[in-house]
C-alpha positions in Angstrom: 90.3 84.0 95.4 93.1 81.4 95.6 91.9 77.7 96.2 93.2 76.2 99.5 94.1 73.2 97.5 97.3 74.5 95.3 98.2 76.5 98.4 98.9 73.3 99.8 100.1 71.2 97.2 102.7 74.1 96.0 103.1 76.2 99.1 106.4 77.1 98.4 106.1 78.0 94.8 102.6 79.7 95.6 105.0 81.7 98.4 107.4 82.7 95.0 104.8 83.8 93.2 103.6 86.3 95.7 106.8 87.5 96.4 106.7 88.9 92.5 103.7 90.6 93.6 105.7 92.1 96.3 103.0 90.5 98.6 104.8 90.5 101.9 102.1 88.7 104.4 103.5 85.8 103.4 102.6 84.2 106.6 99.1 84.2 105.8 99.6 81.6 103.4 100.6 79.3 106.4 97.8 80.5 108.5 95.3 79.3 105.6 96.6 76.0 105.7 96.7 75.5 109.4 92.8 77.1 109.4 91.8 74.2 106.8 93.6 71.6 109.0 91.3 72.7 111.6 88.4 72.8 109.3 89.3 69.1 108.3 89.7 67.9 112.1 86.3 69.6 113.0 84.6 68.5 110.0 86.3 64.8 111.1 84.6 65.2 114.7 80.9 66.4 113.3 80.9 63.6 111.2 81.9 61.1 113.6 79.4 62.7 116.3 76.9 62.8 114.0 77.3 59.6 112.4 77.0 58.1 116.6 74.2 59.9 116.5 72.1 58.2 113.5 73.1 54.7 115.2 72.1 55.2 118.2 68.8 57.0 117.5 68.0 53.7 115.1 68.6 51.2 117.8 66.4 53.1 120.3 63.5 52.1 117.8 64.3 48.3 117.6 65.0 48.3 121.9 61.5 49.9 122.3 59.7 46.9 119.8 61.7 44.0 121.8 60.1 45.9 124.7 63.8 47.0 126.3 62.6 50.5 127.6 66.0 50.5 130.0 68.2 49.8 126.9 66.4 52.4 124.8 66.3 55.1 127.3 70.1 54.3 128.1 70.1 55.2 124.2 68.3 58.1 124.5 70.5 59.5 127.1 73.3 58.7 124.4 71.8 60.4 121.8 71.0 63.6 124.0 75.2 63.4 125.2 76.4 63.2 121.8 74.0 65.8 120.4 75.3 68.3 123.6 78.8 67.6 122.5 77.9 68.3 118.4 76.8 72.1 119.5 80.1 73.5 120.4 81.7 71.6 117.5 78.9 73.4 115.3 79.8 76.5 116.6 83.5 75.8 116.4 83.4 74.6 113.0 81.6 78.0 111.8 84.0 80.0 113.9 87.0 78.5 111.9 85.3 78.3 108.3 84.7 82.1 108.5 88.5 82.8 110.1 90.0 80.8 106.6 87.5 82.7 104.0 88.9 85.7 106.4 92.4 85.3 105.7 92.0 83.5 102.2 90.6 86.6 100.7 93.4 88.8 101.8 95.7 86.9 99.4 96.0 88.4 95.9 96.1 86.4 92.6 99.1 84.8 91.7 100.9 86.3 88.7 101.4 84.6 85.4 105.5 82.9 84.7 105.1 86.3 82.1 104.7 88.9 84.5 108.4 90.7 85.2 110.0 91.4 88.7 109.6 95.2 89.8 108.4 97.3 92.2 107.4 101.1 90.3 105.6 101.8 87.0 109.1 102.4 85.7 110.2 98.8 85.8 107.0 97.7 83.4 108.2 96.4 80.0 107.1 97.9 77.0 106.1 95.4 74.3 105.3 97.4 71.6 105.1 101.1 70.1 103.4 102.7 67.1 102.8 105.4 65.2 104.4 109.3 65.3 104.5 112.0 67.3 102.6 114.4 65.9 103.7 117.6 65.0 101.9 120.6 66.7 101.7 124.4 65.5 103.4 126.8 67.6 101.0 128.3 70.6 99.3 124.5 71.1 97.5 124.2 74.1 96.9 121.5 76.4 93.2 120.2 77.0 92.4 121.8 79.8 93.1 125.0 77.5 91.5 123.8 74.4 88.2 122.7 76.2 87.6 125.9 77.4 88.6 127.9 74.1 86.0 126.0 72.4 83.9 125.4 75.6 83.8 121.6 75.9 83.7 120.6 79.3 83.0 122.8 82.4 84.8 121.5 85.5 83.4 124.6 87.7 79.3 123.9 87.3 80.8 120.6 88.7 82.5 121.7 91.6 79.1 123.9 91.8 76.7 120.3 91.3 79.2 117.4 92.7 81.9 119.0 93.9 85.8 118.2 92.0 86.2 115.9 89.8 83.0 115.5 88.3 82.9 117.3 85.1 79.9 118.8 82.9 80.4 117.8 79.2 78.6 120.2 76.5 77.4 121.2 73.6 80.5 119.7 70.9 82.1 118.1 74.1 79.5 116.3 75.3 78.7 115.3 71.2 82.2 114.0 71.2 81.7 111.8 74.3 78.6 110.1 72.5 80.6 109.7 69.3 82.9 107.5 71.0 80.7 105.6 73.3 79.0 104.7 70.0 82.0 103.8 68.2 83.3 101.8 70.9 80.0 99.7 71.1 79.5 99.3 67.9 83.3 98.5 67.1 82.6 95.4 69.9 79.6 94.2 69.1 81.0 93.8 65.6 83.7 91.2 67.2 81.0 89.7 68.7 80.6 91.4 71.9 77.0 91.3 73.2 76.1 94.4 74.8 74.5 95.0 77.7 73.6 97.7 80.0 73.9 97.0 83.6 73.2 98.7 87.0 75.3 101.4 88.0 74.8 100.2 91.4 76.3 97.1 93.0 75.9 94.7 96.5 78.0 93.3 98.3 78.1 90.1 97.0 78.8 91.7 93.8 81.8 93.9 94.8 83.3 91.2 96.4 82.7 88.8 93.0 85.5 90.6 90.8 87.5 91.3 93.9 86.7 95.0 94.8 86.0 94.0 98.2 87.9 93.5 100.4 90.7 95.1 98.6 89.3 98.4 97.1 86.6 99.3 99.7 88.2 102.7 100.5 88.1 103.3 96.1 84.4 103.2 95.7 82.0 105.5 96.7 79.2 103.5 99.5 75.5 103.8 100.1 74.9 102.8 103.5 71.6 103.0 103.9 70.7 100.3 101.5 75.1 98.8 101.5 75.1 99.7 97.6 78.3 100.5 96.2 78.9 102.8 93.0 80.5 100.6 90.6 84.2 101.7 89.3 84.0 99.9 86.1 81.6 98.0 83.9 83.4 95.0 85.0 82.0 94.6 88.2 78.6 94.2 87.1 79.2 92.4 83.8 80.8 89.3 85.1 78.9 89.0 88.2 76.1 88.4 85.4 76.9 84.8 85.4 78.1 84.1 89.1 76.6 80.9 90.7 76.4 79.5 86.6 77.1 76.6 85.7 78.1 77.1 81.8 77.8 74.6 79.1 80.9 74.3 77.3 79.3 75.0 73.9 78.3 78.1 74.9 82.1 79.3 75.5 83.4 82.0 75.3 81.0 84.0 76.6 81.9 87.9 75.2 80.0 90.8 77.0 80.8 94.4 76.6 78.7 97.1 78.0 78.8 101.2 78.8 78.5 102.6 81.9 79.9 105.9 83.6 82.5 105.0 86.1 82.7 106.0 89.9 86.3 106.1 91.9 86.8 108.0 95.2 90.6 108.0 94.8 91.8 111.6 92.7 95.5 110.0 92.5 98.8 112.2 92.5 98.8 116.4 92.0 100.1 118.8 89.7 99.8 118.0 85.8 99.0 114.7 86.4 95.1 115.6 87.4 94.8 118.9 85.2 91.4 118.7 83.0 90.9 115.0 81.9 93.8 113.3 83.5 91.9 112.1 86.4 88.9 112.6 87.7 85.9 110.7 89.9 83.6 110.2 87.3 84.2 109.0 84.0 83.0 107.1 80.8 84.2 103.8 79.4 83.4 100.5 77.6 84.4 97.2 78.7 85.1 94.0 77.4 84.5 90.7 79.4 85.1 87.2 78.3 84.4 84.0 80.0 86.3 81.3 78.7 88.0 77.6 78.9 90.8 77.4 81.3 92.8 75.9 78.5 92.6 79.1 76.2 92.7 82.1 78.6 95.8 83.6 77.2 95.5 82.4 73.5 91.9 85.1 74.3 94.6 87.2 76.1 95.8 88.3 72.9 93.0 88.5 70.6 91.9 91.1 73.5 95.1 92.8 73.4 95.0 93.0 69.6 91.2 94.2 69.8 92.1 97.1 71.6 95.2 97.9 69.7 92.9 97.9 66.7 90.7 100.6 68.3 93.8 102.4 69.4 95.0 102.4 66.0 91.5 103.7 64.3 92.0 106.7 66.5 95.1 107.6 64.5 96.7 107.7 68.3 100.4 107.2 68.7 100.4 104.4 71.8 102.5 101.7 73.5 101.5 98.5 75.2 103.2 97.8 78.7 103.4 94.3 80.7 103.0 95.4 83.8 105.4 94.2 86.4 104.6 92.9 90.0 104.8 95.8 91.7 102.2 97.4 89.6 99.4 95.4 89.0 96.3 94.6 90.3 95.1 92.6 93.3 93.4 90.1 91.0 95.0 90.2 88.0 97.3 87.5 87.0 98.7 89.3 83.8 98.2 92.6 82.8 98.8 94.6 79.6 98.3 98.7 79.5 98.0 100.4 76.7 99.0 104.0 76.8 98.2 107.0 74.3 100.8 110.0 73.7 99.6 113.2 74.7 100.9 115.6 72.3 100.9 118.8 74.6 101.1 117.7 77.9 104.6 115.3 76.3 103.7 112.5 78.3 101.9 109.3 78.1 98.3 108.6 79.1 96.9 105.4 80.2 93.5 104.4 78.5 93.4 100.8 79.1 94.1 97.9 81.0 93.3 94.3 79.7 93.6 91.7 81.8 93.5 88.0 82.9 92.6 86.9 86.2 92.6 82.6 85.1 90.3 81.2 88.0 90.6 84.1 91.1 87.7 85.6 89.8 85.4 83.1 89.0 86.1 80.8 92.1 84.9 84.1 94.1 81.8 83.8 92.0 81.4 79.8 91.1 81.5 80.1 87.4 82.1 77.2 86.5 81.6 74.8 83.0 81.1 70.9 82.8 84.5 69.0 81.3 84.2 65.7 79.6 83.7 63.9 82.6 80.7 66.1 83.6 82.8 67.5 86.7 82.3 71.2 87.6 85.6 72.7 86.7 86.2 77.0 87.6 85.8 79.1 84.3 88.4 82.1 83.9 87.5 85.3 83.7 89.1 88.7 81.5 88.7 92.0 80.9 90.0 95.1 79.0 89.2 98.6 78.5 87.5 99.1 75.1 88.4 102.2 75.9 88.2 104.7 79.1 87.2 108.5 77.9 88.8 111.3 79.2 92.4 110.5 78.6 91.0 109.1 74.6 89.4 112.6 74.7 92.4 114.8 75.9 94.4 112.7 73.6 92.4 113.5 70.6 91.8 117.0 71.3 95.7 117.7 71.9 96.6 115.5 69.1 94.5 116.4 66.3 94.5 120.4 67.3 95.3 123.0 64.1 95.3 126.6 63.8 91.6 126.6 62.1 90.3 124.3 65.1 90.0 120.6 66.5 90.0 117.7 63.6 88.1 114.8 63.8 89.1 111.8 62.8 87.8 110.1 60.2 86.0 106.8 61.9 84.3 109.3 64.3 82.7 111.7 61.6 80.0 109.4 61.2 79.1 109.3 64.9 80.0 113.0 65.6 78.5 114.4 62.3 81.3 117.0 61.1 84.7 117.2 60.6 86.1 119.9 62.8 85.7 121.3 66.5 85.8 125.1 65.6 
C-alpha cells in the first residue's frame, strides 16, 4: 500500500510512475488526497470538540465547590451540546477513514526508475542468457509424452479426485518431486535461509498483508465457512510471519524460505501452453523471503537474483533472466526479474521464477517496521523469489535431459533421488 504522504508531496511524479504501470485510474490518486483532507478537517473538528469538552466538564467541578449550581448546570448543558455534536463527527470521521483505505488500496505499487515502458510480455528486456540448447535424439517427446511412457504423473486420477489441473505424482515422478524440494531447501538454508513450514491456509488479514486482496481475490481458491483462503504461494504466509513487528535493526535481514504446495484458480491461456506441467492449479515450490533495511533493498535484489541463477545453473538448464516491463508486472511489485528455463521439446521458454522487490508496499500493509538511529519506527521492505516452482523445473528436466536408454538425472539431484536414470 502506497503512503498518503508521497502521494501528496510528489503527486505528479507518483501519477508518472503509474502511468508505467499502465495504471489508468489515475484519478484515484486525487480522490485519496481529497479523502485525507477530509480526514484532516474532521480529525480538526473532534479535537476541537473534544478538547471544549474536557474544559468545560473541569469547570463544572470548581462551579459546584464555590456552590454556583446555575453556572455548573449551564456547563452541564454545554457539555451534553458538544458531546451531541461529537457523534455525527464520530461517525463521519469513520465513514471517510474507511472510503481513503478504500480507494488507497486500489492503487498498485510504484515501479522502480529500472523497470522499462511496455505493455505485453514481449516488450520485457532480457538481461542475461546461458548455457546451450541441448541437442535431442530423433523421436523426442514432449513431457506430457514422456511422463506417461515412464508413468510419472497421472493427470486423469486427478480429474477423477480434484477435478483438472490437479495432478497425481508417482512412483519415480513423485521421487523426483521430493528430490528437488529437498535440494531446494537445503540449497537455501545453506545461504542462510531459515526454513519454515507454514499453514497452507490463510485469513483475511493475511491475504490482504502481501497484497492478494483486494487484487487477486478471483485467483485464490475461498473457504467461506470459516473466510480462509488457499494460499498461492509460500509468500503469503511467510512474510505475514512478522506483520505488526517491530524489528531490531541487528537482527536484519531477516531470510525465511519455506515449502508449501501452491493453490491458483486461474488455468491461464489453451493449447500448448497448459499441456502436462505448463500450468496447472496445484503445484510445488520454494520461496525465498527477505526483510531488510530500506537502504539495501536492491543491493539484496541481486544477491536474490544471483541465488536463483545459481540454482538454475546447478540444474544444468539453459535459462534467461527478464526485467519485466510495466505492463507485465505485478500489482505490488516494484521491480521484477523472471527467470525462464528452455524447454527442449516443446521449443519455447518456461517461466520458473519470479524474484521480486516490493520496497515499503508490502510491509506498510503489514507494519513491519525497524527502529533508525533516532529510535523512530521507519517501514521495513519486503522481497521475494522463487527458489524454484516445480512443474515447469520438472518438464524442463525431463525434456532436456531425455536419451534413447531413458531420463538422466543430473548430477546434484542423484543424491536426493538415489539413481542416475528414469528408465
Amino acid at each position: 500500500m502506497l503512503q498518503v504522504a508521497i502521494l501528496r508531496q510528489q503527486t505528479e511524479w507518483v501519477k508518472e510512475r503509474l502511468a508505467i504501470k499502465n495504471f489508468s485510474d489515475l484519478h484515484l490518486v486525487d480522490e485519496v488526497i481529497a479523502l485525507d483532507d477530509r480526514r484532516k478537517q474532521l480529525n480538526f473538528q473532534f479535537d476541537e470538540t473534544q478538547a471544549g469538552i474536557n474544559k468545560a466538564s473541569k469547570e463544572i467541578g470548581g462551579l459546584m465547590a464555590k456552590g454556583e449550581k446555575d453556572a455548573a448546570e449551564a456547563k452541564k448543558a454545554e457539555v451534553a451540546a458538544l458531546k451531541t455534536t461529537l457523534q455525527p463527527i464520530t461517525e463521519q470521521l469513520a465513514i471517510v477513514e474507511k472510503e481513503l483505505q478504500d480507494t488507497l488500496v486500489k492503487l498498485p505499487n510504484l515501479p522502480s526508475a529500472l523497470v522499462p515502458q511496455g505493455k505485453t510480455p514481449e516488450e520485457n528486456v532480457t538481461v542475461k542468457e546461458w548455457g546451450e540448447v541441448p541437442a535431442l535424439y530423433e523421436g523426442a517427446q514432449p513431457h506430457w509424452e514422456l511422463i506417461k511412457q515412464y508413468d510419472l504423473v497421472n493427470f486423469e486420477l486427478g480429474v477423477k479426485v480434484t477435478g483438472s489441473g490437479f495432478p497425481v505424482y508417482k512412483n519415480k515422478g513423485a521421487r523426483l518431486q521430493r528430490a528437488l524440494i529437498s535440494y531446494f531447501l537445503d540449497y537455501n538454508t545453506a545461504a542462510g535461509y531459515t526454513e519454515y513450514i507454514p499453514p497452507y491456509m490463510v485469513n483475511e488479514a493475511t491475504a490482504y498483508g502481501t497484497g492478494q486482496l483486494p487484487d487477486k481475490e478471483g485467483q485464490m481458491y475461498y473457504m467461506p465457512a470459516d473466510n480462509f483462503y488457499l494460499i498461492p504461494t509460500a509468500e503469503v504466509p511467510v512474510t505475514n510471519l512478522y506483520r505488526e513487528e517491530i524489528i531490531k535493526s541487528e537482527e536484519l535481514p531477516i531470510k525465511m524460505t519455506a515449502y508449501t504446495p501452491c493453490f491458483r484458480r486461474e488455468a491461464g491461456s489453451f493449447g500448448s501452453d497448459v499441456r502436462g506441467l505448463n500450468r496447472v492449479h496445484q503445484f510445488d515450490k520454494i520461496e525465498i523471503v527477505q526483510l531488510v533495511h530500506p537502504e539495501k533493498s536492491y543491493e539484496v535484489l541481486d544477491e536474490m537474483v544471483a541465488h536463483v541463477e545459481q540454482l538454475v545453473q546447478s540444474l544444468g538448464l539453459k535459462y534467461r533472466i527478464l526485467r519485466l516491463c510495466g505492463g507485465d508486472m505485478s500489482f505490488a511489485s516494484a521491480l521484477t526479474y523472471d527467470f525462464e528455463v528452455w524447454s527442449a521439446a516443446q521449443k519455447k521458454w518456461l517461466e520458473c521464477s519470479s524474484v521480486s522487490n516490493f520496497e515499503s508496499f508490502q510491509t506498510n500493509r503489514m507494519k513491519i517496521r525497524y527502529k533508525d538511529e533516532k529510535g523512530k519506527s521507519q517501514l521495513l521492505h519486503s522481497l521475494n523469489g522463487s527458489s524454484l516452482a516445480l512443474p515447469r523445473i520438472m518438464a524442463a528436466l525431463l525434456e532436456n535431459n531425455q536419451t534413447e536408454k531413458g531420463i538422466a538425472i543430473p548430477k546434484v539431484l542423484q543424491p536426493y533421488f538415489g539413481m542416475d536414470w528414469i528408465g
